[in-house]
N, C-alpha and C positions, 0 to 999 in steps of 0.2 A: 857594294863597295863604297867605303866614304873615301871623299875625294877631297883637300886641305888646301885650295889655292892662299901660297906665302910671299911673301919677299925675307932677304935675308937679314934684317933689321926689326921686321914684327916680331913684338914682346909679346903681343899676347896671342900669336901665332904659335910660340914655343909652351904656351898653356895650353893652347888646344889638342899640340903635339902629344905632352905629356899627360893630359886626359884620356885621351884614347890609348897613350901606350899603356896604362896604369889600370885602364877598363880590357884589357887583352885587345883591339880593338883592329883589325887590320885595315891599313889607310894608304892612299896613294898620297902623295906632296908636288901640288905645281909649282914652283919657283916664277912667280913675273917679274920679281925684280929686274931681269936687262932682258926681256922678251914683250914687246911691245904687241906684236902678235896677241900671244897670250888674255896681255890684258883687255885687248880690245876685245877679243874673243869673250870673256870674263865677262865685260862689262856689258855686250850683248845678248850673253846670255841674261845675265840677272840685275843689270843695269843699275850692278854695284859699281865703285871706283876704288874700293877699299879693299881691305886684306887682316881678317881672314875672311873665305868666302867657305863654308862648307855645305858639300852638297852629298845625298845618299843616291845621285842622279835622278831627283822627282821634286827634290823641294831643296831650297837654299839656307843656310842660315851665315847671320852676318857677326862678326864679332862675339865673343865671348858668353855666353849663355850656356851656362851647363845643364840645366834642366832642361832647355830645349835640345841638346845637342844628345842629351839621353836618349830623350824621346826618339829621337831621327837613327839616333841606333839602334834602339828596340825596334823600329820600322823599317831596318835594313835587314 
């Protein structure tokens, strides 16, 4: 399962959205916007600060890359 950690202001959160809804892609969506929790969670996980963070639960990717974000889907 890909996982989409967002806030409700990332733009190019809403392209990753649309990537995967367009690739048929089934995705969970974290919201960190007002969950501080969350982000701190996020950031210990993968010791990003940013958004998007996507994960297939083994590997991370940060920000907008579609050829890598393929790739993490053929790997889920």
């Amino acid at each position: 399962m890909i996982t989409v950690f967002t806030t409700k202001t990332c733009s190019v959160c809403v392209m990753v959205k649309r990537y995967l809804d367009a690739k048929n892609v089934d995705y969970e969506t974290v919201d960190v916007t007002d969950d501080q929790a969350k982000r701190d969670e996020l950031n210990k996980m993968t010791g990003y600060t940013t958004v998007p963070v996507i994960t297939n639960g083994k590997d991370y990717l940060v920000g907008w890359k579609p050829a890598e974000l393929s790739k993490m889907i053929q790997a889920s």
